[in-house]
C-alpha positions in Angstrom: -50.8 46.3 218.3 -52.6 48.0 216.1 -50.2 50.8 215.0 -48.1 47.9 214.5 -50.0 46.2 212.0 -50.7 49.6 210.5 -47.2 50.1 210.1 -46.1 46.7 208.7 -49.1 47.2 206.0 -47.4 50.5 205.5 -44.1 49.2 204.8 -44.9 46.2 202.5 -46.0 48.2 200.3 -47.8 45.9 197.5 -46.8 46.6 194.1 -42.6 46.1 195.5 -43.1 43.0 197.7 -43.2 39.3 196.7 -45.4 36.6 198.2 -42.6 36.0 201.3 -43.6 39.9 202.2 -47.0 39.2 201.4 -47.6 36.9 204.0 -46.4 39.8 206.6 -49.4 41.8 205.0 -52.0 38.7 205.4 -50.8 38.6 209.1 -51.6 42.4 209.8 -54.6 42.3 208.0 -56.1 39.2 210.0 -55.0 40.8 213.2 -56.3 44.0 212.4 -59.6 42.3 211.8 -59.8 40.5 214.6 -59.3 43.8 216.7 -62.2 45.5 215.3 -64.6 42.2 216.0 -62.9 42.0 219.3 -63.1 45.9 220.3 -66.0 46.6 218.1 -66.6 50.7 218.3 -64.0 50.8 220.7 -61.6 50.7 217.9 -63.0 54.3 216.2 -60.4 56.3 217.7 -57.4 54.0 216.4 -58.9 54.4 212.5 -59.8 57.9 213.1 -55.7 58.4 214.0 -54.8 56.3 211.3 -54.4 55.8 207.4 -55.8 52.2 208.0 -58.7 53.0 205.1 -56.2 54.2 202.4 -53.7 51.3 203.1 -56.9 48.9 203.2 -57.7 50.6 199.8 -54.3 49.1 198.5 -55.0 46.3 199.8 -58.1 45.3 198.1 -56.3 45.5 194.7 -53.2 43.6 195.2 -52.3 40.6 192.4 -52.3 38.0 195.5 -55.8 36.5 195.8 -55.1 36.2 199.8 -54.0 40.1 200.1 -57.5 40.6 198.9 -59.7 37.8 201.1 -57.4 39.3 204.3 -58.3 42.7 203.3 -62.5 42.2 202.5 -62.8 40.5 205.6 -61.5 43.5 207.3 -63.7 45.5 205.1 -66.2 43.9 206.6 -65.8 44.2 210.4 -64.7 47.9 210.1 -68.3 48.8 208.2 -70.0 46.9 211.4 -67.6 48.9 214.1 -67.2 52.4 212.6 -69.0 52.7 209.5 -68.4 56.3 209.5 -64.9 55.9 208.8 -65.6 53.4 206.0 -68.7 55.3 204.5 -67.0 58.4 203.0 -64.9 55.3 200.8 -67.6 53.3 199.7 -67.7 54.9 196.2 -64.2 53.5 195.7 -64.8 50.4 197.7 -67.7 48.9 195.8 -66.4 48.5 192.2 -63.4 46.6 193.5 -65.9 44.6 195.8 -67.9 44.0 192.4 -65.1 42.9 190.8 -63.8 40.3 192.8 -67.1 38.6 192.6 -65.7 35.9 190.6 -66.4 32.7 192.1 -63.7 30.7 191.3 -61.4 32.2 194.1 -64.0 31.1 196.6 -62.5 32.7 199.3 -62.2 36.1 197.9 -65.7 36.1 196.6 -66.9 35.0 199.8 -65.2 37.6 202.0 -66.4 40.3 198.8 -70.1 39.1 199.3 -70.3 39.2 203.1 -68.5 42.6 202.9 -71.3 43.6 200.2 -73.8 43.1 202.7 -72.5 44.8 205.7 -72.0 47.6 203.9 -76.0 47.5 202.5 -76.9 47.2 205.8 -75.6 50.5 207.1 -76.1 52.3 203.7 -79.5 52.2 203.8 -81.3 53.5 200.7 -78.0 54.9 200.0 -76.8 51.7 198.4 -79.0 52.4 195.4 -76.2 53.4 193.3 -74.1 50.6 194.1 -76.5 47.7 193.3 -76.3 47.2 189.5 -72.4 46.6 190.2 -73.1 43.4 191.9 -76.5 42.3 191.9 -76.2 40.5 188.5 -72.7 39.1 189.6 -74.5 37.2 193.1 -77.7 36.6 191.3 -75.3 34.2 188.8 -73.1 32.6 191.9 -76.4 31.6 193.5 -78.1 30.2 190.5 -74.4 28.4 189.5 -73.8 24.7 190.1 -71.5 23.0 192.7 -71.2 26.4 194.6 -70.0 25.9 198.2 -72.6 26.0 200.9 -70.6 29.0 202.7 -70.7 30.9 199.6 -74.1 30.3 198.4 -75.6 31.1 202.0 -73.5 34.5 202.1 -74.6 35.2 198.6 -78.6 34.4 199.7 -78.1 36.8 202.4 -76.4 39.9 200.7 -78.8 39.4 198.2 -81.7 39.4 200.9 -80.1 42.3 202.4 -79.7 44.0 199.3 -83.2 43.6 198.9 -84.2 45.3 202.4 -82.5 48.6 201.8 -83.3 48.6 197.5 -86.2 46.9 197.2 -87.4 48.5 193.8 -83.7 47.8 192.4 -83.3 44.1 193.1 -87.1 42.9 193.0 -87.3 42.7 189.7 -85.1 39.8 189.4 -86.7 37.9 192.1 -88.2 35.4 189.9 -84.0 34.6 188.7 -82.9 33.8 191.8 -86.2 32.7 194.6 -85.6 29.1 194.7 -82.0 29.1 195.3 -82.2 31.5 197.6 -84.6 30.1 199.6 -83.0 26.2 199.6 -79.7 27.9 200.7 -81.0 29.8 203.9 -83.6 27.0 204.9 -81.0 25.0 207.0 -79.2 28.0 208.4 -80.0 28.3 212.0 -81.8 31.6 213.3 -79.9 35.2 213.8 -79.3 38.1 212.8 -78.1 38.0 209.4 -80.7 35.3 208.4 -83.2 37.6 209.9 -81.9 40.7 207.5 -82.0 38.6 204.4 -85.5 37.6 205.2 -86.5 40.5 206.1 -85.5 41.6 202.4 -87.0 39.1 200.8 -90.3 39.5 201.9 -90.2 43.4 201.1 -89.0 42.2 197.8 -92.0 39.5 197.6 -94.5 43.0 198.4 -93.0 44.8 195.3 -93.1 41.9 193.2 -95.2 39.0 194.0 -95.5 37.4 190.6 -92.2 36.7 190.7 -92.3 33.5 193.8 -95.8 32.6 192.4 -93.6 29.7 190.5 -91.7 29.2 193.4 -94.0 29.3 196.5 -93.5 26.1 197.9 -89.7 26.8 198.4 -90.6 29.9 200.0 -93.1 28.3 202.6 -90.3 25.7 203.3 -87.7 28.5 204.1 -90.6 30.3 206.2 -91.1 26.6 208.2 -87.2 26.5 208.5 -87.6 29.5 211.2 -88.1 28.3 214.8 -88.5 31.6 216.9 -89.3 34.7 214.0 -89.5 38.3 215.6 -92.8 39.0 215.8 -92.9 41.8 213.3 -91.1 39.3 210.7 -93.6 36.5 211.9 -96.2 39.0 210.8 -94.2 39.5 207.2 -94.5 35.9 206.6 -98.3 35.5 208.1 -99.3 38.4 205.4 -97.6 36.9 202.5 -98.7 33.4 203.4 -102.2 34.5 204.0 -102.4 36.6 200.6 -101.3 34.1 198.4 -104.1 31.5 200.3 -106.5 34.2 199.9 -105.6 35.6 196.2 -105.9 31.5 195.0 -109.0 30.6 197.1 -109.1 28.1 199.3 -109.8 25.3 196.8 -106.4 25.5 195.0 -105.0 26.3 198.3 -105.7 22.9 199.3 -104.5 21.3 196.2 -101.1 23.1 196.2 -100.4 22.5 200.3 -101.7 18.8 199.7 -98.0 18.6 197.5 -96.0 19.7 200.7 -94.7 16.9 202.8 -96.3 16.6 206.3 -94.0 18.2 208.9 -94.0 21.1 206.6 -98.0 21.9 206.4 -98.5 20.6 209.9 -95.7 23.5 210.8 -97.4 26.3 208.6 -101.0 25.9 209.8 -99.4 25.5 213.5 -97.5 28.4 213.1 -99.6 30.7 210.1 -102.8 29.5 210.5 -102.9 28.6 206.5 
């Protein structure tokens, strides 16, 4: 099945083919995804045998917004099953990713974002170079209005991860985007993902505290919106939680906590002790 899909990508090729032929190409794509979330690393060998990436590559800049969705979201699930197939690409990759941040093809720019943050997550501090290509793109979807949930949730989390692996690059601008980021993860439910983005946000916090001193409560109300934390990312939010308390006094400690609604500062001083 796979060398099939291969080989209908390979013969619809793009810049030839109308939307009928197109819809061939969507097929492959989707199926081809699927397959890597269904065989995860057991689907190395068939890209390592294949010109999958180069076809994918194509892909990713056809005119037909759906070509593109089809082909992030395979993007996507390749970086988590064989990055290192995808990795020797990426330099090509991310300026189309960054491009086709354009949220008025929702779809496209969602399957670009989520893409974005697989691929930080496996890049490591490598990413570095590839931040100021889309940080300033996501920072605008999440502070835009009337943004889909699905997007502005997969934006908060790229940017979170992001954050994790380029802390010193995306800190800075923490201030811009803290508050929506934190009212658009506070409702998602915990794994792995949300725990990434967190996990990135609290580095970021570290680097540049000033800039969620405006915007603390929304960070204590994202923190509450956790019900089972790691431990080590319990002890992220205990330390940031404690060292505000501790940097305002207790005194003004009290006055800002006495603006939180109930369930939320019974949950912080059951859980944090503040």
């Amino acid at each position: 099945m796979f060398f099939r899909c291969r080989s209908q990508l390979h013969q619809t090729q793009p810049e030839y083919y109308e939307a009928p032929d197109k819809d061939f190409m969507i097929v492959a794509l989707d199926l081809l995804s699927g397959l890597a979330e269904g065989l995860g690393g057991n689907i190395e060998q068939l890209v390592a045998r294949s010109n999958i990436l180069t076809l994918m590559y194509q892909c990713m800049q056809d005119k037909m917004p759906e070509v593109r969705q089809s082909s992030f979201a395979l993007l996507g699930d390749l970086t988590k099953a064989c990055f290192q197939h995808v990795k020797p690409c990426i330099a090509n990759f991310m300026p189309i990713l960054g491009t086709n941040l354009n949220p008025e093809l929702i779809s496209v720019c969602n399957n670009a974002t989520w893409a974005i943050g697989e691929i930080a997550i496996q890049m490591g501090s490598e990413m570095q170079p590839y931040v100021p290509m889309v940080l300033q793109q996501l920072v605008e979807i999440i502070n835009r209005p009337n943004t889909p949930k699905t997007l502005l949730e997969n934006t908060a989390i790229t940017i979170g991860r992001l954050g994790y692996v380029c802390p010193q690059e995306v800190a800075p601008m923490l201030q811009q985007f803290i508050r929506p980021w934190c009212t658009s993860l506070r409702n998602i439910r915990d794994n792995e993902e949300k725990d990434s983005a967190f996990r990135g946000i609290c580095t970021m916090i570290t680097v540049n505290p000033g800039g969620v001193v405006q915007d603390f409560i929304f960070f204590c109300d994202a923190v509450a919106s956790w019900m089972n934390p790691k431990d080590d990312l319990r002890e992220m939010f205990y330390k940031i939680l404690h060292g505000f308390k501790n940097q305002v006094g207790d005194e003004n400690w009290r006055r800002f906590s006495d603006q939180f609604p109930l369930p939320l500062k019974e949950r912080l001083a059951a859980f944090y002790g503040v």
